[in-house]
C-alpha positions as CSV (number, residue, x, y, z in Angstrom):
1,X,-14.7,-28.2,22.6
2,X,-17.7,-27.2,25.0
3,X,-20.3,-27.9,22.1
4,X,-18.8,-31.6,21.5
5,X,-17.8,-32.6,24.8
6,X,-21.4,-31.8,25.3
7,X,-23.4,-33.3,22.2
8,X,-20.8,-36.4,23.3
9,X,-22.4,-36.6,26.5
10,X,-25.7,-36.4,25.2
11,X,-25.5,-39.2,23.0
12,X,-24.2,-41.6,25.7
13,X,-27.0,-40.4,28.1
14,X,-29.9,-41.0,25.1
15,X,-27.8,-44.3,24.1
16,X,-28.1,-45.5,27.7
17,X,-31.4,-44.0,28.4
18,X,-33.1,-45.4,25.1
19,X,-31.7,-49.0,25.8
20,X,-32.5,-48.9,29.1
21,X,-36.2,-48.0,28.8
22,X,-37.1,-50.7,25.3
23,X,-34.7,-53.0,27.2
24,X,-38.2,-53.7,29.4
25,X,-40.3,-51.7,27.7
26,X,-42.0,-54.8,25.6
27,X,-41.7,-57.0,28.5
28,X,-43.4,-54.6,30.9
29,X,-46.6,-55.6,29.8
30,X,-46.3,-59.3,29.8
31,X,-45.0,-59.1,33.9
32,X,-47.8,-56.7,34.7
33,X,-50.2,-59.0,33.3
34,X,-48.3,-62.3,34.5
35,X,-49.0,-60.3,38.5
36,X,-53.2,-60.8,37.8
37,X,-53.8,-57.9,36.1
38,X,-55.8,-57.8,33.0
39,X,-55.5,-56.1,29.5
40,X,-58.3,-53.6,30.7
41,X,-56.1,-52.3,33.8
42,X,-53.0,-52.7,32.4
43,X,-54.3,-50.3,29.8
44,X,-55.7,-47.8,32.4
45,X,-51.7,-48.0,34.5
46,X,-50.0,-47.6,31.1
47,X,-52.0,-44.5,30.3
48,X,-51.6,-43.3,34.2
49,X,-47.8,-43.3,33.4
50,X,-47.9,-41.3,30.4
51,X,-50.8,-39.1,31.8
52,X,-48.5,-38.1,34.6
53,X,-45.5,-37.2,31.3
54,X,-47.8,-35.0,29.7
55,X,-49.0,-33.1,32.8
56,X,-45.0,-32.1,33.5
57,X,-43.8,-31.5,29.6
58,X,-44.5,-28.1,29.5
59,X,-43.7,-26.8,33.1
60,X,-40.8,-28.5,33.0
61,X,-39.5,-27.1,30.1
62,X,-40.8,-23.6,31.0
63,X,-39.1,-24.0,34.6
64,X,-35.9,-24.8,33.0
65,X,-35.9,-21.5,31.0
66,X,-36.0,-19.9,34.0
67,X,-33.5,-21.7,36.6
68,X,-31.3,-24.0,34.2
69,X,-31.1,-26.7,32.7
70,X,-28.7,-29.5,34.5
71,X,-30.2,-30.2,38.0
72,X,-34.0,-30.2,36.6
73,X,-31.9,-32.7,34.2
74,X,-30.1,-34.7,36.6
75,X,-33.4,-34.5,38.8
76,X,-35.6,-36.4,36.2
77,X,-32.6,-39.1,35.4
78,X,-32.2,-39.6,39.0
79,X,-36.0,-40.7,39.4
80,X,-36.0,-42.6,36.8
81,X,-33.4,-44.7,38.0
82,X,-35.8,-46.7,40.7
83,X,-38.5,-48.0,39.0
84,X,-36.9,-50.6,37.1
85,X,-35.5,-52.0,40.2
86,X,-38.5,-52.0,42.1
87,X,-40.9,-53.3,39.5
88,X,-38.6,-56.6,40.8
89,X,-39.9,-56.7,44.1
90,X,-43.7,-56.4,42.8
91,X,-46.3,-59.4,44.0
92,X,-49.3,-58.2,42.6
93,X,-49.4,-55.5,39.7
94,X,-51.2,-53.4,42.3
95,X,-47.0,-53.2,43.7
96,X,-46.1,-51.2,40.2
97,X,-48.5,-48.6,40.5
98,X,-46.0,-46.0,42.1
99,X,-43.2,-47.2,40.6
100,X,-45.3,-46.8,37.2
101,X,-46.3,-43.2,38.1
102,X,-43.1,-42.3,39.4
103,X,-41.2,-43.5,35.8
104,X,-43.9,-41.2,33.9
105,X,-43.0,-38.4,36.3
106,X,-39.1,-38.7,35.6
107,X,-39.9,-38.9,31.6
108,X,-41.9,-35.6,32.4
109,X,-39.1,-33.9,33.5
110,X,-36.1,-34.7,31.5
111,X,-38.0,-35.2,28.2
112,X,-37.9,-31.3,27.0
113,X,-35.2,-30.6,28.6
114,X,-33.1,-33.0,27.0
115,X,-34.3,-32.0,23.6
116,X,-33.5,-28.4,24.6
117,X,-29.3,-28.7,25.2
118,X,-28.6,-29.0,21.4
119,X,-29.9,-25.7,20.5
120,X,-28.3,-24.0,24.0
121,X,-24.8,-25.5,22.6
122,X,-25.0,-25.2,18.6
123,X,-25.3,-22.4,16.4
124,X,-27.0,-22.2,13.0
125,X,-24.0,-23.9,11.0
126,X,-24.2,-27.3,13.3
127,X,-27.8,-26.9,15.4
128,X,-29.0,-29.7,12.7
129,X,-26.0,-32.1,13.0
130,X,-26.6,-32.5,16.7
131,X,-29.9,-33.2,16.7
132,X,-29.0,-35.6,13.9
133,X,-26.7,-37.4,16.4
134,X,-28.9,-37.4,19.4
135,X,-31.8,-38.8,17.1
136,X,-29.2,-41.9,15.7
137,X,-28.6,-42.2,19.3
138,X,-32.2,-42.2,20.8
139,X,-33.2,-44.8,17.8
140,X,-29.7,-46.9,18.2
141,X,-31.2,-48.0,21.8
142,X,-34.6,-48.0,20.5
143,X,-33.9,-50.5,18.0
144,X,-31.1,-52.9,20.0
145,X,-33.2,-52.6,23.5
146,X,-36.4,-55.1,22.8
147,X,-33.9,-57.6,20.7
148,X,-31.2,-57.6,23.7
149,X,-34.0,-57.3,26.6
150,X,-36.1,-60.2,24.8
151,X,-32.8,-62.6,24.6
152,X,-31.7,-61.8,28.6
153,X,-35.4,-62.3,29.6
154,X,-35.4,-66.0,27.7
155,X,-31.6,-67.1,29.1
156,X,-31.9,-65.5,32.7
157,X,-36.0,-64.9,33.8
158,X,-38.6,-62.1,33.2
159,X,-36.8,-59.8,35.9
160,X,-33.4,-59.8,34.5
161,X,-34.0,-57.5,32.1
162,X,-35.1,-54.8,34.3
163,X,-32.0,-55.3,36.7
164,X,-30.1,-54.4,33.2
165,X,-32.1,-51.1,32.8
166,X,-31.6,-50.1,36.7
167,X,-27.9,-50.7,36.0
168,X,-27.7,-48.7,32.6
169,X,-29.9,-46.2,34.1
170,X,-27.5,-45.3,37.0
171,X,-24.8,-44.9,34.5
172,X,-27.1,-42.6,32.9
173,X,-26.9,-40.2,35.7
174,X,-23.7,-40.5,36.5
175,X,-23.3,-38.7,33.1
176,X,-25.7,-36.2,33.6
177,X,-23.7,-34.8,36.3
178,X,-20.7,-34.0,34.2
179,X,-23.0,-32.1,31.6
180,X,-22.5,-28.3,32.2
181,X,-25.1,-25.8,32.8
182,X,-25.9,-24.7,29.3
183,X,-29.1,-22.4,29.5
184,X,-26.9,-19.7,30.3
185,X,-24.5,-19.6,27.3
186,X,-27.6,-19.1,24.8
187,X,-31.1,-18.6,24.5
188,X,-32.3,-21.8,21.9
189,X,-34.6,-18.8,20.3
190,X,-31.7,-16.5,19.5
191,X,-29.7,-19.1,18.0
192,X,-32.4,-20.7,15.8
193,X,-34.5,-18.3,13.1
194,X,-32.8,-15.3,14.5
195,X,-33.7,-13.0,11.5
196,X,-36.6,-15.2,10.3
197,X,-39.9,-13.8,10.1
198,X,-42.7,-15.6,11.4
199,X,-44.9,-17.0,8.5
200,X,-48.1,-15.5,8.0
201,X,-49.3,-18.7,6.1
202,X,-51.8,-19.0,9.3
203,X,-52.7,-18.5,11.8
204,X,-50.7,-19.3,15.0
205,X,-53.9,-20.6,17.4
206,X,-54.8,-22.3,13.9
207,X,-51.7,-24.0,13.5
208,X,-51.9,-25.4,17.4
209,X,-55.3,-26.6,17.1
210,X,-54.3,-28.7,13.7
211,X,-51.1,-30.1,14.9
212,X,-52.1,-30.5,18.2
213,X,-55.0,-32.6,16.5
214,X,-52.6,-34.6,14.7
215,X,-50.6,-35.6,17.5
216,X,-53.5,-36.6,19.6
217,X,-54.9,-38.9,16.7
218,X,-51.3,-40.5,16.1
219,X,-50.5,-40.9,19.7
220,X,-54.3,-42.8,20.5
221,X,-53.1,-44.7,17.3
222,X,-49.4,-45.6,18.6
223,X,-51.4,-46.1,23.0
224,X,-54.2,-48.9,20.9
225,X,-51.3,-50.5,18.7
226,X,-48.2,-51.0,20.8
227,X,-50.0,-51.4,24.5
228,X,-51.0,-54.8,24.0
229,X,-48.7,-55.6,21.1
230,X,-46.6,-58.0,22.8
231,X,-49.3,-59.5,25.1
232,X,-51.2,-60.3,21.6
233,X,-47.8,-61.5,20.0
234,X,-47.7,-64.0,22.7
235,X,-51.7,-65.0,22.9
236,X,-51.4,-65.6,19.3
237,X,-48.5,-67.1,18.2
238,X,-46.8,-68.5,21.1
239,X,-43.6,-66.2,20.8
240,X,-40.8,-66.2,22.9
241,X,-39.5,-63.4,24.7
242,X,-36.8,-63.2,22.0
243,X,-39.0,-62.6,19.2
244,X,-40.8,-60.4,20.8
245,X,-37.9,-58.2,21.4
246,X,-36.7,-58.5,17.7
247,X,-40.3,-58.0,16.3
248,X,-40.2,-54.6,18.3
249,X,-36.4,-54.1,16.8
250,X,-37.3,-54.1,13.4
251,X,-40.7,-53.5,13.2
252,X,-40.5,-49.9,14.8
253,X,-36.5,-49.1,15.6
254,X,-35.6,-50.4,12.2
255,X,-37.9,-49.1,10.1
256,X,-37.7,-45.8,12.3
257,X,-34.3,-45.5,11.5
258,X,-34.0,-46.3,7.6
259,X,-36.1,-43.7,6.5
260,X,-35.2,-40.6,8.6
261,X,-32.5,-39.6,6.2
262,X,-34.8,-40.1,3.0
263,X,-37.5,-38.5,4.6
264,X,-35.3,-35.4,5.4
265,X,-34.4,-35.2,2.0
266,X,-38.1,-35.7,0.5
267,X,-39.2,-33.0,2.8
268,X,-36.6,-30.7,1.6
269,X,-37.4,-30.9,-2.0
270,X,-41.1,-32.2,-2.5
271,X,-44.4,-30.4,-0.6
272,X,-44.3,-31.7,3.1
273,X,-48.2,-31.6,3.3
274,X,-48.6,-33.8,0.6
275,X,-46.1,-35.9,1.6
276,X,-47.6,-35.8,5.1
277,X,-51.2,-37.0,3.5
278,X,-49.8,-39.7,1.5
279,X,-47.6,-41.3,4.6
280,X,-50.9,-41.2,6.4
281,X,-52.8,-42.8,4.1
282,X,-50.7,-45.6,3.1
283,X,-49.9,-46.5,6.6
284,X,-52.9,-46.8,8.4
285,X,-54.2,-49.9,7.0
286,X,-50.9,-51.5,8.0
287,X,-51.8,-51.2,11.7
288,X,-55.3,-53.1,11.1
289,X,-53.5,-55.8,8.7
290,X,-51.5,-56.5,11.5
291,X,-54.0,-58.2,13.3
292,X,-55.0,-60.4,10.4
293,X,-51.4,-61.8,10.1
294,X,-51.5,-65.7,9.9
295,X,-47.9,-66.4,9.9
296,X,-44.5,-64.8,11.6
297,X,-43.7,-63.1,7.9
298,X,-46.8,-61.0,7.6
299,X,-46.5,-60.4,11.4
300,X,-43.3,-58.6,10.6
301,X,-43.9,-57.4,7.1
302,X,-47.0,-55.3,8.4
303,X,-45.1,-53.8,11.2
304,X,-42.3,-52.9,9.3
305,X,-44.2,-51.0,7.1
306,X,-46.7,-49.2,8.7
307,X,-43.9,-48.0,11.3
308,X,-41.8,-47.4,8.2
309,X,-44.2,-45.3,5.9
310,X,-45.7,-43.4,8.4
311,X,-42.4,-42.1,10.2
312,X,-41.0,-41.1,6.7
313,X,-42.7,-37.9,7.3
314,X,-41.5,-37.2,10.7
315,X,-38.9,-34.6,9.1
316,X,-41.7,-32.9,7.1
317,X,-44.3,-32.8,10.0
318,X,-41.2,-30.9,12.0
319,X,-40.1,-28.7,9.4
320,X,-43.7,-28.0,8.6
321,X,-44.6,-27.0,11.7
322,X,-41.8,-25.0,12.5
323,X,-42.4,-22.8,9.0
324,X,-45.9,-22.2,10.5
325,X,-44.6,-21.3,13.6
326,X,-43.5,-17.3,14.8
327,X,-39.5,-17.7,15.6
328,X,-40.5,-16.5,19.0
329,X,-42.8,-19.1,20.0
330,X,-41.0,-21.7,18.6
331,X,-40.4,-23.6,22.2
332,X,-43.9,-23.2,23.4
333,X,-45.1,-24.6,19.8
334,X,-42.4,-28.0,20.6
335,X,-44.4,-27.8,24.5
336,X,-47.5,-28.1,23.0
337,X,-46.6,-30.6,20.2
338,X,-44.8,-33.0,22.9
339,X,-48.1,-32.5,25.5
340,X,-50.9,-33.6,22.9
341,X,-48.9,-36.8,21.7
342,X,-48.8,-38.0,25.6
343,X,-52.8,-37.1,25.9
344,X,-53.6,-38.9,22.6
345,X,-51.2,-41.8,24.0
346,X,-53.1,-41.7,27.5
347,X,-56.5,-42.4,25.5
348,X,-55.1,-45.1,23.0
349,X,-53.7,-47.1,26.1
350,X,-56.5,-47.1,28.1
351,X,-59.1,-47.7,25.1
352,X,-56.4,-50.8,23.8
353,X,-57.1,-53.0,27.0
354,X,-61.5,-51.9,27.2
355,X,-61.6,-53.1,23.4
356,X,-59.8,-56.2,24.1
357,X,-61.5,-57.2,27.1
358,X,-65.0,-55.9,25.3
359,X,-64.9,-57.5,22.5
360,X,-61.9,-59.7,20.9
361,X,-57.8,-59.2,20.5
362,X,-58.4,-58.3,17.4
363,X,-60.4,-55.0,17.8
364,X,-57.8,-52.6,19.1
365,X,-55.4,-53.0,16.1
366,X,-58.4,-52.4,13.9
367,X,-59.3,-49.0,15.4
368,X,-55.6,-48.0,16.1
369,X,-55.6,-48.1,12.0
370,X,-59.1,-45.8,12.2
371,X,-57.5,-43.5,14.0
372,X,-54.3,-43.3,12.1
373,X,-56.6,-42.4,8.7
374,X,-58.2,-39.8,11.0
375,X,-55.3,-37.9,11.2
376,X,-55.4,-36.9,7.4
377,X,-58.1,-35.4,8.5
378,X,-56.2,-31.8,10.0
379,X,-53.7,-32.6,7.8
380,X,-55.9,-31.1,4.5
381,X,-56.4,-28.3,6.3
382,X,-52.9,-27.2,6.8
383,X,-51.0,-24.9,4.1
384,X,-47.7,-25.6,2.6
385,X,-45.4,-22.6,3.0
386,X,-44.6,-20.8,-0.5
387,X,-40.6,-20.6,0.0
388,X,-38.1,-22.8,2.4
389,X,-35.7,-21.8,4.6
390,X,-31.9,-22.2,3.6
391,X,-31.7,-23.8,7.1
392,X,-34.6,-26.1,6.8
393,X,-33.8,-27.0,2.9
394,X,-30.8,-28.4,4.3
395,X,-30.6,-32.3,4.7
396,X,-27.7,-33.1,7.2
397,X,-25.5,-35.7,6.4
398,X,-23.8,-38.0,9.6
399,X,-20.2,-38.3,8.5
């Protein structure tokens, strides 16, 4: 009962959370921008935000080791409740600055966390199915947020939207609370590879540096694509708030979603480095098509597929990098993973709005698809381990 009253709970707090946060996210932009500020700074605040997330990843995660889980937890959804609310009362984007830091700083802090309570409450036979339920749930509001907050921003105003979020958000907490303490009951490294041993494929200060490289390649790819996305959607083709929020629904929560399960089961019985290089290849020129689109179709079409074919590996870059990884570092390895996306998402953000305002709208899309290919890069270096896991040969299925 304890493990699915509290996976339950879970789900509703990433449902709410997730829909909450793309419920403005596309929008976020366009206000910031619609206060006087231009692409160039609202680059440099968006990258602020997540610089001030990937400072707090790892201490937070490493604090609640120590002291628990559920009031670090409760802590993080608590701040994060504001900012919505007070973006609303902003006259000039110089009023979100606080508010934008302060949202980053929350993220920071119930990020790892959050990703930690399935492996305190599971055990070998069902770790897998949680996470599979708190991932449906994280891309469920992922994928309804933009379409719902783009139809409430074109029937009620621009601001409407984040008076939704503050709402949802506060029910969010309200949840947290009745989580229980679960740090306590297990440590996530006894329950997970307890009688693995570590592979010696590699090195372990090896493996950081090439994973660590990948994630800060893809995360300056995803900061230069989706910064000034829906500000370029606009400039371009004159799109209401509507499609905007249903270009973001399908393009990325969509396509996220439709391919997890495939991709689990590709990783599980094809070599995930391969796999890996081929996602990254194909991709990548998807991002710089997008700019060239001349018509709604292709805008979508390209989105759809280079969010699509590139997140198909997600499942092997995981299980990959959890082969590579000694049992006993396994959390640290997840730290460092989550901490180099956010710096390589800092750069891409604050690059996006110096390219646009250098040079043309065009040019950021173009050298998010660079950057992409770049990633292959590591990638080739890597090596695929010789023999899986039972555990990670496993696909689950949500039934």
């Amino acid at each position: 009962m304890t493990y699915r009253r509290n996976i339950l709970l879970l789900c509703a707090i990433f449902v709410l959370s997730s829909l909450a946060t793309n419920l403005i996210g596309p929008f976020l932009s366009l206000y910031i921008v619609s206060l006087g500020a231009s692409v160039t700074q609202l680059g440099l605040l968006i990258s602020t935000s997540d610089f001030v997330t990937a400072v707090l990843l790892i201490p937070s995660g490493t604090l609640s080791d120590k002291y628990g889980r559920k009031k670090l937890h409760a802590l993080g959804t608590l701040l994060v409740v504001f900012p919505p609310l007070l973006y609303t009362f902003a006259v000039n984007w110089i009023d979100v600055v606080p508010w934008l830091i302060l949202s980053g700083a929350a993220l920071g802090l119930y990020m790892p966390i959050r990703w930690s309570i399935p492996a305190d409450v599971s055990n070998v036979e069902n770790l897998a199915m949680a996470y599979s339920w708190t991932n449906v749930a994280l891309l469920t509001g992922s994928t309804a947020g933009p379409l719902l907050g783009g139809l409430i921003s074109d029937a009620f105003g621009i601001k409407t939207p984040f008076l939704v979020s503050f709402s949802l958000l506060c029910t969010a907490f309200l949840l947290t609370l009745t989580l229980q303490e679960t740090v306590k009951r297990k440590e996530p490294a006894q329950i997970v590879h307890q009688s693995d041993e570590p592979s010696k494929a590699m090195r372990f200060s090896t493996v950081i540096a090439l994973f660590s490289l990948i994630n800060i390649l893809q995360g300056a790819g995803v900061g230069l694509f989706f910064t000034p996305l829906s500000v370029f959607v606009v400039k371009r083709f004159s799109a209401s708030g509507a499609l905007v929020g249903l270009l973001y629904a399908v393009g990325f929560g969509l396509a996220s979603i439709i391919v997890q399960l495939p991709g689990g089961r590709l990783a599980s019985r094809h070599d995930r480095k391969r796999l890996m290089l081929l996602t990254f290849l194909i991709s990548a020129p998807f991002y710089g098509l997008f700019a060239l689109s001349q018509g709604l179709v292709e805008l979508f079409l390209f989105m759809f597929l280079s969010n699509a074919i590139l997140n198909l590996s997600w499942p092997a870059f995981q299980a990959l990098m959890m082969e590579l990884t000694p049992s006993a570092k396994l959390g640290l390895m997840n730290g460092i993973s989550g901490t180099t996306f956010w710096v390589g998402l800092v750069a891409g953000s604050a690059a996006s709005g110096v390219l646009w305002d250098s040079f043309n709208m065009f040019i950021p899309f173009y050298v998010s698809a660079g950057v992409f290919f770049l990633a292959v890069v590591p990638v080739l270096f890597l090596k695929e381990t010789r023999s899986f896991k039972t555990e990670s040969a496993q696909v689950p299925k949500i039934a």
